[in-house]
N, C-alpha and C positions, 0 to 999 in steps of 0.2 A: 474831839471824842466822837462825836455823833458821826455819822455815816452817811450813805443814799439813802432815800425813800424805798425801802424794800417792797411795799402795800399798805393799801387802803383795805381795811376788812368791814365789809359791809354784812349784817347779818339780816339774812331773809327769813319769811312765814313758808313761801314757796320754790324749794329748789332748783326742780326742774322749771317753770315756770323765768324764774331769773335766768338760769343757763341758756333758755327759749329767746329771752329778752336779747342778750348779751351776743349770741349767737347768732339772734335771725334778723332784729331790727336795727345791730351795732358793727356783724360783720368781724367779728370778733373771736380769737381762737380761746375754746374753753375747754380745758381739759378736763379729765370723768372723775368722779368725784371719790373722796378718800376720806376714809373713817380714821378719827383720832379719838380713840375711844379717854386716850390719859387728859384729853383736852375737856372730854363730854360734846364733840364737834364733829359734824362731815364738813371738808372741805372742797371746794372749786377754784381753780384759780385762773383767771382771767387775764393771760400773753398783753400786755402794749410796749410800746417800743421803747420805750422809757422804765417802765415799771410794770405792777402788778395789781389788781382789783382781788382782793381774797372774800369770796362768797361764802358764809358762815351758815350753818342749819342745826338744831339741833339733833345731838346725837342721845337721846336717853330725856327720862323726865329732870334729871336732877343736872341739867346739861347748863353751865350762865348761859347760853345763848336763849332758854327759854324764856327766865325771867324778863332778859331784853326784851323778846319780843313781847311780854305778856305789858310791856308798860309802853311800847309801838310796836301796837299792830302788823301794822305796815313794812316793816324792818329800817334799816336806815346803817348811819356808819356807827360803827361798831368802836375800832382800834386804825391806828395809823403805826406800821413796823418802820424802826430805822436801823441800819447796820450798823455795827460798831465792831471793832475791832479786835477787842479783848471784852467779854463779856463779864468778867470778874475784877477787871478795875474798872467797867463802868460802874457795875453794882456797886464798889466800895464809892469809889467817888462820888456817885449819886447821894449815897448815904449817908457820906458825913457832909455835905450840904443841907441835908434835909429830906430828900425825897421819899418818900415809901415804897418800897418795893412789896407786891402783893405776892400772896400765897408764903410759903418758907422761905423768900428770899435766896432759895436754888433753883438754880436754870433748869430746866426741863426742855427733850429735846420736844423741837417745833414739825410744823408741816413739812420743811424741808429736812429735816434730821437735825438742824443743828442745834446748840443751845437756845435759849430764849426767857427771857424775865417779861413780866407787865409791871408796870409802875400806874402810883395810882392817879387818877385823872383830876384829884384837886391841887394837884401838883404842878401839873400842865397843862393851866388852861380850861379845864373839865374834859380834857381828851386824855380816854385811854391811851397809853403810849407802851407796845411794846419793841423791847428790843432784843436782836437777834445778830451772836455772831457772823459776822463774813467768813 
């Protein structure tokens, strides 16, 4: 079921400041950032050869990415995306295992357009996990 490593989503205090990071001391292609207002999220997302680093900022007071930050400072990792292939029988299957799917339990489309669920992180580890049609 599970898929590639699609992203690491790290949520930052400072944007620009990280894209700075990512860009000048790591050499690193980052592209310009993008407002998910249905997420409460701007997005970055950070080219490696392998995968993807997604740089998370708050978009709005009532944004999750603020609460994160408000309990690190600092930012840190956020969520880990993995592909999957059928995003509605991952959901059921997940489901009748156990797992919790957060929010309604309907995909909403992600930073790249496509579907996307979070499940919840006492599930996995304490890691947020979401997943995202291929």
């Amino acid at each position: 079921m599970i898929g590639r490593l699609n992203h690491v989503a790290i949520a930052v205090p400072n944007l620009d400041a990280a894209c700075a990071t990512y860009r000048g001391a790591l050499g690193a292609s980052v592209s310009a950032p993008e407002d998910l207002p249905e997420h409460g999220v701007t997005v970055v997302f950070i080219e490696l050869p392998n995968t993807k680093i997604e740089l998370l900022y708050p978009l709005g007071d009532s944004s999750p990415i603020t609460a994160f930050l408000e309990k690190n400072p600092s930012g840190g990792m956020h969520h880990v995306c993995y592909e999957v292939d059928d995003i509605i029988a991952a959901r059921d299957r997940l489901k009748a295992e156990g797992a919790r799917v957060l929010g309604d339990g309907e995909p909403k489309n992600g930073a790249h357009g496509k579907p996307v669920l979070f499940l919840h992180p006492k599930d996995f580890a304490g890691t947020l996990v979401e997943l995202e049609q291929a």
